[in-house]
N, C-alpha and C positions, 0 to 999 in steps of 0.2 A: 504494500500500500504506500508507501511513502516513495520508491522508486515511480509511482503514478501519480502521487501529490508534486514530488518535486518537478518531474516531466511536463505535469500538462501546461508551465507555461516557460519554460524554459527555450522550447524553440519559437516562444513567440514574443520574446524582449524583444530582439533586433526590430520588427512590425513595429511595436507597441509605441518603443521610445520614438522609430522614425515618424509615424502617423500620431502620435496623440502628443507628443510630445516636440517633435517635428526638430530633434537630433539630424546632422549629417552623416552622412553614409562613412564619412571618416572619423566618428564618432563611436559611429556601430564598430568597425575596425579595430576600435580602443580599447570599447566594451568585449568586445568578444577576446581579445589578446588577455584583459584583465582577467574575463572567467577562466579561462584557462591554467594563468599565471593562479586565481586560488584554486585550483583543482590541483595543481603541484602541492602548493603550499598548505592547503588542508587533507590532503593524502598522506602527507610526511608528518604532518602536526597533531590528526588525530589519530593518525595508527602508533604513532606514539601513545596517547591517552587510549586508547585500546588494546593493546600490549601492557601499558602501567598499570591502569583499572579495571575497565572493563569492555568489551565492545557497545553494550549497551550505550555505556557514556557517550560511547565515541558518534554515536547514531542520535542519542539524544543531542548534543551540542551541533550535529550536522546538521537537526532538523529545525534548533534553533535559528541556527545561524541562516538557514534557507529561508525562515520565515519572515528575519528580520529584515534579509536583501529583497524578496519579494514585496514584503510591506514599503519599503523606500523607491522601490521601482515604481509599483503602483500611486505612491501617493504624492512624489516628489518631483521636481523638473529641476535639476538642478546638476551640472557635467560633474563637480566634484562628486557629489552624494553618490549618482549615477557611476561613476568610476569605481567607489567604494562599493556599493549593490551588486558592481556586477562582479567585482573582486572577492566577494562576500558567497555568490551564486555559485562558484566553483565549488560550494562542500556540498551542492546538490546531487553530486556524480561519483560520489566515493561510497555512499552508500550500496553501491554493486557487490562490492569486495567486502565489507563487513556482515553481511547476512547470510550467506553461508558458513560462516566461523561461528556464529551467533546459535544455528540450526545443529550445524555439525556437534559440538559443544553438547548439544541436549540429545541428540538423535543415541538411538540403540548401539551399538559400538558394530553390527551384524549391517546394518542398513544404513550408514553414514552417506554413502554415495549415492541411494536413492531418495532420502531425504534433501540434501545436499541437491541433487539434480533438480527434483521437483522446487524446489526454491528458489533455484535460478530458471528453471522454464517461466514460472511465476511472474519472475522478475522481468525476464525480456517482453512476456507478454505485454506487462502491465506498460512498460515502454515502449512498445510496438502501439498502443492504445493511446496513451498519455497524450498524446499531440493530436490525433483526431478530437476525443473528446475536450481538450483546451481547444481548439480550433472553432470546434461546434459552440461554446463557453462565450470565447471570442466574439463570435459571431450577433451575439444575443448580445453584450458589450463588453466592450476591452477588459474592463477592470474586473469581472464576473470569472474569469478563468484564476487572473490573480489572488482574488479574495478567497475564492473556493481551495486552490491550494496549501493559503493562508490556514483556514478552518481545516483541511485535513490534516496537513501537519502539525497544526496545535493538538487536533485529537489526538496523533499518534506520539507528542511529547507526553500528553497526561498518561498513555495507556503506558509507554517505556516507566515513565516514573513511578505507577501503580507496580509494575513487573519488580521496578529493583527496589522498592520498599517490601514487595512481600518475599522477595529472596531474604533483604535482610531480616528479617524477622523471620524468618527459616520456611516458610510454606512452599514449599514446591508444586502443589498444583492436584496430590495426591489424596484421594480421599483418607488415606489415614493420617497424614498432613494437617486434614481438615478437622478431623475430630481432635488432634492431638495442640491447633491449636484453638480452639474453642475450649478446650478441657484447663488451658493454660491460668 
């Protein structure tokens, strides 16, 4: 879900900023070298914090960090800001590589590869989709594809943070888990 929140409007800044915002196309150039340079820089930065803590973390702060560049894309006309947004947008794309670690990690030790597979089928899917359904979003108004991604990655930060509050407090997810913490 969040390789589809991130996606659906990721290939459509370059659009967004040139028509709504009415940036030049050496702008876009900018923006788009920017995302990249943080796709570097947040690939190295959080698989550190994913190696140190946890990958959770590293997926929460990713999701953060996408919601934040999205919300300043959306709300902002501004080339600095926009430089920063887009520089920001690069930790949309490294969530690929931490969700199978994340699967793999919990899967049966017998079935890691097909766990593991089905999560990244999943994954490309949801990116094979993402840009149509931003597009169709798009289409209805610019800002609608942006907000909506906003909203699904906010939900998928509450649900990561529900996840690594009930690891800490030990529930795994097992019904004896559940009597054992209710009995607590």
């Amino acid at each position: 879900m969040i390789v589809l929140a991130a996606n659906l409007v990721t290939p459509l800044i370059p659009q967004f900023t040139h028509n709504i915002y009415g940036q030049s196309m050496f702008n876009l150039g900018i923006f788009g070298t920017l995302t990249s340079f943080g796709w570097i820089f947040f690939s190295f930065t959080l698989g550190k914090i994913g190696d140190k803590q946890s990958k959770i973390d590293a997926i929460l702060m990713a999701s953060i960090i996408c919601s934040l560049a999205f919300l300043i894309i959306a709300l902002i006309n501004n080339f600095p800001l926009l430089c920063f947004a887009s520089f920001l947008s690069g930790a949309a794309r490294i969530t690929i590589g931490f969700a199978p670690g994340i699967v793999g990690s919990d899967a049966p030790k017998r079935s890691v590869g097909r766990w593991i597979s089905i999560v990244q089928t999943s994954m490309y899917i949801a990116q094979f989709l993402a840009p149509v359904i931003g597009g169709i979003l798009y289409e209805v108004t610019p800002h609608l594809a942006f907000f909506t991604s906003i909203v699904l990655l906010l939900f998928l930060i509450v649900v990561a943070m529900f996840k690594k509050i009930m690891r800490r407090i030990g529930f795994s997810g097992h019904v004896r888990s559940l009597r054992h913490f209710f009995s607590l």
